[in-house]
C-alpha positions as CSV (number, residue, x, y, z in Angstrom):
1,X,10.0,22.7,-26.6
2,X,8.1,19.7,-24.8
3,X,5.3,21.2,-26.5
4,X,6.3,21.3,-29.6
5,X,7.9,17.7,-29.4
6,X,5.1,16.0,-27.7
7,X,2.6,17.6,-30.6
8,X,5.2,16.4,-33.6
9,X,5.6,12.7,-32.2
10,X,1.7,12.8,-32.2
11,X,1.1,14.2,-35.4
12,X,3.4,11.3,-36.9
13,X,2.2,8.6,-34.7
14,X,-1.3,9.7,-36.3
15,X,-0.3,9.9,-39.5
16,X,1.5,6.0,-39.1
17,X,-1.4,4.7,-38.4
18,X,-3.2,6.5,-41.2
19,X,-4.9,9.4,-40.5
20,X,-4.3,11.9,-42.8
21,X,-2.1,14.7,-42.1
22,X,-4.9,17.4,-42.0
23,X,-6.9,15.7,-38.9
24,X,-3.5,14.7,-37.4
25,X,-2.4,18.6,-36.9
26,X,-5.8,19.7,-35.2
27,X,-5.8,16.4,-33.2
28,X,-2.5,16.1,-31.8
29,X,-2.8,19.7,-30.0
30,X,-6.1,19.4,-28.9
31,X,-5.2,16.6,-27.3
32,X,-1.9,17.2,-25.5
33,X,-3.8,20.8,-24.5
34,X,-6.8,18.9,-23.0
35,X,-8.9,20.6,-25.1
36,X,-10.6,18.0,-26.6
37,X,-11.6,19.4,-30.1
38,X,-12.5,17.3,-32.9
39,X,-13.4,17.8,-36.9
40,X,-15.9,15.1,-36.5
41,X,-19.2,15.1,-35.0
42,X,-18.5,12.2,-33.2
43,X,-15.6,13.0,-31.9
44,X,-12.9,10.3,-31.8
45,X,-15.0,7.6,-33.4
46,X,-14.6,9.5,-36.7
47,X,-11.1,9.7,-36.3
48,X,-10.1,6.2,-36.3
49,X,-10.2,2.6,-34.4
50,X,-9.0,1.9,-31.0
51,X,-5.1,2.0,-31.8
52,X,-5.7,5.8,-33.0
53,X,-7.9,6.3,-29.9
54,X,-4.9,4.9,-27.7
55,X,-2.2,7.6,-28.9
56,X,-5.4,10.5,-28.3
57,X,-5.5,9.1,-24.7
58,X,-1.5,9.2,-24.4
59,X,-1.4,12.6,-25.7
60,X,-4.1,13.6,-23.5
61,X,-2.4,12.4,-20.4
62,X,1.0,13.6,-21.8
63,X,-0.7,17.2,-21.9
64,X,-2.6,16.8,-18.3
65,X,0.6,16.7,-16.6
66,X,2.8,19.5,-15.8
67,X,5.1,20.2,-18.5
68,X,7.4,20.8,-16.0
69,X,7.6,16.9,-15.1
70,X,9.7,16.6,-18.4
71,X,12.3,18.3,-16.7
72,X,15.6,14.9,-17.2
73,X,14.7,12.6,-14.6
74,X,18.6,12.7,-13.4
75,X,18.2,15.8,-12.3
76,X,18.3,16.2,-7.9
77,X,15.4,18.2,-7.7
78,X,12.8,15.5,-9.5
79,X,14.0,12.3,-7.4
80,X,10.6,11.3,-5.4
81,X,9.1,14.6,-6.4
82,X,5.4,15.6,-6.1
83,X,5.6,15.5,-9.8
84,X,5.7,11.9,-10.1
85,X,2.9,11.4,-7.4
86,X,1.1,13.8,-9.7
87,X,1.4,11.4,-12.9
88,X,0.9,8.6,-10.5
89,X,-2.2,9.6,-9.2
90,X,-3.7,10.6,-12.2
91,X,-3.0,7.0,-14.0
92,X,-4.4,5.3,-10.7
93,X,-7.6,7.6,-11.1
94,X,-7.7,6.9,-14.8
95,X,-7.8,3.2,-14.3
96,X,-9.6,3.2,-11.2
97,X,-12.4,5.5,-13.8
98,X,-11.7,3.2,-16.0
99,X,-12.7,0.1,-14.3
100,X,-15.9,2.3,-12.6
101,X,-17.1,3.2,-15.8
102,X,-16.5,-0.2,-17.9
103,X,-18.4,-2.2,-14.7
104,X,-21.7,0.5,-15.4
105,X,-21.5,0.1,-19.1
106,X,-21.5,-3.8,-18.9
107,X,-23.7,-4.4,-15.7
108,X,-26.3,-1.5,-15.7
109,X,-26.3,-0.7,-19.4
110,X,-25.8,-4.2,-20.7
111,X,-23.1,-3.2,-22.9
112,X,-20.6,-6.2,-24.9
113,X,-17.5,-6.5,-22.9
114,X,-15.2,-6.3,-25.6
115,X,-17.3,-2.8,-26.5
116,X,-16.4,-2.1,-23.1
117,X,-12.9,-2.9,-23.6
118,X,-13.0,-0.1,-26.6
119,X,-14.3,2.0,-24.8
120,X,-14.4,2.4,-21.4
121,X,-10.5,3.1,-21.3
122,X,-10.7,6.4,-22.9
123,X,-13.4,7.8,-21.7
124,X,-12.3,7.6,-18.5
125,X,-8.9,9.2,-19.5
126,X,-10.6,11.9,-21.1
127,X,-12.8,12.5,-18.1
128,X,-9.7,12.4,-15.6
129,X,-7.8,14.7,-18.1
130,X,-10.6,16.8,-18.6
131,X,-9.7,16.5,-22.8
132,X,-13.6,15.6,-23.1
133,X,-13.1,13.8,-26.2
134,X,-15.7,10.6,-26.9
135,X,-15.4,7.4,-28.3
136,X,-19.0,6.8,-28.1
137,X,-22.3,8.6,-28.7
138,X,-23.9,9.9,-25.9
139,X,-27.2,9.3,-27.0
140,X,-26.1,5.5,-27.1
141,X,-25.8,5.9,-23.4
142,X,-28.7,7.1,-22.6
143,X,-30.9,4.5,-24.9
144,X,-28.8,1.7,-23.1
145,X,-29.0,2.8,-19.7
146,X,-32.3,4.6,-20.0
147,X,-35.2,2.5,-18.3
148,X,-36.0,-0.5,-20.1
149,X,-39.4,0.7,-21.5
150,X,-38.3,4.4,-22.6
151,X,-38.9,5.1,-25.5
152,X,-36.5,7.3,-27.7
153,X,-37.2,9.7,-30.5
């Protein structure tokens, strides 16, 4: 059922802001799986902007936690559980990725902050998930943070 809910309020929170309803039903599962599967060759660049990129990274940590974590919060057995520390830890290791990965992009590969702002965020969620989805191409990477005089093809 968590599943099933978790996938529907993506779908629709997709299709709100405006991808259409095909892309939104293979998106929303692959991310809430983890799996990380895309219709577009680049991935989630081709699926929207960074609000559509956002609700792919909430999915994606929606679906790395135990479904079990769902379970009503009221409920004796969850108060201070290990389940919590799990979401806890994985949002610290996100951000702390996050930050990590936005400080290479802008100091080693000389990337724009607010590109780093786009897109540091969810690539680091998608690592720490292990959704592998990308918001940028990874041939962009390595031309930025190549050696200055390499020369690409």
């Amino acid at each position: 059922m968590v599943y099933l809910a978790l996938t529907g309020a993506g779908m629709l929170a997709l299709w709100l802001l405006g991808v259409d309803w095909h892309s939104a039903l293979l998106h929303a599962p692959a991310g809430i799986s983890t799996g990380g599967f895309s219709t577009h060759d680049n991935s989630l660049a081709g699926l929207g902007g960074w609000p559509v990129q956002a609700v792919m990274g909430a999915l994606s940590l929606a679906g790395a936690v135990s479904l079990a974590l769902y379970h009503p919060p009221y409920h004796p057995m969850w108060r201070g559980s290990a389940g919590y520390l799990e979401l806890r830890g994985l949002l610290t290791a996100s951000v702390l990725a996050g930050i990590a990965l936005g400080l290479g992009m802008a100091l080693v590969g000389h990337t724009p902050w607010m590109d780093v702002a786009r897109t540091a965020p969810m690539m680091a969620v998608s690592a720490q998930t292990g959704a592998g989805f990308s918001n940028i191409s990874v041939a962009a990477l390595t031309r930025r943070w190549g050696p200055r005089n390499h020369q690409t093809q």
